[in-house]
C-alpha positions, 0 to 999 in steps of 0.5 A: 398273225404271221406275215406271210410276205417273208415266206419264200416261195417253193419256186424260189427256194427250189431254185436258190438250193439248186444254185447254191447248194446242187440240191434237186426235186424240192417239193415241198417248204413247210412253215413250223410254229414257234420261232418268235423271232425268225421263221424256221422251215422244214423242206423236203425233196425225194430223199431228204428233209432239211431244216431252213433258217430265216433270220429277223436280221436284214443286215450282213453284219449281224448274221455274220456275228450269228455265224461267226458265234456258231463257228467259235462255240463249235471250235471250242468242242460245243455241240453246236448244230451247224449248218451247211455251207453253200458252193460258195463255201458260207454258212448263210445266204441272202434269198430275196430279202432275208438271210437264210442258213440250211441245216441238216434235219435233225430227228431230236426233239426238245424238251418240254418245260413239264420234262425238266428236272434235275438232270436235265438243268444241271446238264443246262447249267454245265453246258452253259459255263463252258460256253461262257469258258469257252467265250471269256475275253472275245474280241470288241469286234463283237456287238455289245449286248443293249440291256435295255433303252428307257427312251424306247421303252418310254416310246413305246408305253404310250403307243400300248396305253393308246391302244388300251385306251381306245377299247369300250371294255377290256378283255382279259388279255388286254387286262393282263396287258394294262397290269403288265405295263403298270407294273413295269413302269412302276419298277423302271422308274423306282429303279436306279439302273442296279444302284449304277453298278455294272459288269464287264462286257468280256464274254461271248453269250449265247444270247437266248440259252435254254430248253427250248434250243438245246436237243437232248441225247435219247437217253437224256444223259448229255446235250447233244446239240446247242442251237439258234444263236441269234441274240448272240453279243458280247456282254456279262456272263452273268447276266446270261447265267441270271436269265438262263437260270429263270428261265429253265427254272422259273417258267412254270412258277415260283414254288419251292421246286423251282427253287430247287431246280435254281439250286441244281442248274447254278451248282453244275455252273458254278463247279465249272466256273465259279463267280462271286455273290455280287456278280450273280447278284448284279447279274439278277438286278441285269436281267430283271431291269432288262425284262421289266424294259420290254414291250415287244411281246405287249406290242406283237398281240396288242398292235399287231394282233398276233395270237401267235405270241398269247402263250409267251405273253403269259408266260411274260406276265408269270415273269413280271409278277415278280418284278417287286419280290425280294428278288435280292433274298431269293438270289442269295438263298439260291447262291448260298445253296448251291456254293454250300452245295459245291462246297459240301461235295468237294470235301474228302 
């Protein structure tokens, strides 16, 4: 279900472009699928196609911390696609309610999940250490990254389990969903916010790091473009490394491949910029314990009926599944791989 209230119309949009950037003959606004969290456009006039960002974000100040991260990456030498600036020299702009950024089109496709492999996340893994290089030590002006929230969650469970409750019969999907939601209580309330240790909030992430926002040069030898910074905030490096690591290499299964893939993505990290067995350990127990939080995409399908979100809850429901593995174990087989890996390589 999209909300089609926050799609602009193709006399507004027509007119805004014109006004702000001098483009004429819009004919056209096409909504693109996916974009879970904004709404992304394709607009075309006589001569060109741009793309059009509608942020989730109704506040200045956090897209303004979006545009900011997009501006210091590409500072930095990232590839980072960037958008247009306006007449009045800004990357974002204000179009009825929502904030909105113009891109150039771009012809490149992302990579599907079934197209990974190892050169594909060790370039994932480079990339994503030169980021976290580029953005160690940001400013405290920057928004710390909220992990997780127990009393929302908390907020929230009940809503689920309301919704559950008022079914005669379960399908499979709200099955799936009941299954979720006990899992995850089990391992919130069993767990003691990763044994109390934390990690300094010293780095700028990239917030949402992984196939799906990068595009690939043709011939697949480098990352031609890093884009959609919109969970942008400052916190550990290593939390951001534990959630890139799972989800460019765990989104399809836990099998012995994705374990080699792991292996692969943390050893190009690590070549460019090491860290200890702790940190990535605690960087794990981060992501896990802030995944194991969430109900947002429980709520999308269940309160709000949205089909749009069905395959990213399976995808969830793989995630969550191991929630109560030996996630410590597996942590150290991979670091120990990849360190042993590094190691082996730089010997003469």
């Amino acid at each position: 279900m999209i909300i089609y209230d926050d799609i602009p119309t193709l006399d507004l949009v027509a007119h805004e472009l014109h006004e702000l950037f001098g483009i004429r003959d819009v004919r056209s606004v096409d909504l693109l699928r996916g974009g879970y969290l904004c709404k992304n456009f394709i607009i075309e006039t006589h001569a060109d196609r741009f793309f059009l960002k509608q942020y989730r974000h109704k506040l200045s100040q956090v897209v303004s911390q979006i545009k900011f991260a997009e501006s210091f990456f590409a500072s930095q030498g990232a590839p980072v696609l960037l958008p247009m600036s306006d007449g009045y020299g800004r990357s974002a702009f204000l179009m009825g309610q929502n904030w909105y950024s113009l891109f150039p089109f771009h012809n490149a496709q992302t990579k599907n999940l079934s197209e990974l492999g190892s050169r594909e996340v060790r370039l994932l893994g480079e990339q994503l250490a030169q980021l976290h290089r580029a953005g160690a030590g940001i400013s405290d002006q920057i928004q710390p990254l909220l992990l997780w929230d127990k009393n929302r969650f908390d907020l929230e469970v009940v809503e689920i389990e309301r919704a559950l409750n008022r079914q005669p019969r379960l399908n499979r999907i709200e099955q799936m969903i009941k299954q979720m939601l006990e899992k995850k209580k089990r391992f919130v309330s069993n767990q003691d916010s990763c044994r109390g240790r934390t990690l300094p909030y010293d780095t700028l992430l990239h917030g949402d790091f992984g196939y799906q926002n990068v595009f690939f040069s043709e011939d697949g030898e480098r990352i031609e473009s890093i884009f959609d910074f919109e969970k942008t905030a400052r916190g550990p490096r290593a939390y951001e490394l534990a959630r890139s690591l799972f989800v460019n290499c765990f989104e399809d299964g836990w099998e012995q491949k994705n374990i080699d893939l792991a292996v692969e993505f943390l050893t190009a990290y690590y070549k460019q910029y090491p860290l200890s067995l702790e940190e990535f350990q605690l960087g794990v127990c981060l992501y896990l314990t802030n995944l194991a939080h969430q109900t947002w995409v429980e709520g999308k399908v269940l309160l709000k009926k949205s089909l749009d979100y069905l395959d990213l809850l399976e995808t969830h429901a793989r995630r969550i599944d191991h929630l109560t593995d030996d996630i410590d174990a597996l942590s150290v087989t991979i670091f120990q791989r990849a360190t042993r890996t590094e190691t082996a390589t730089s010997l003469p």
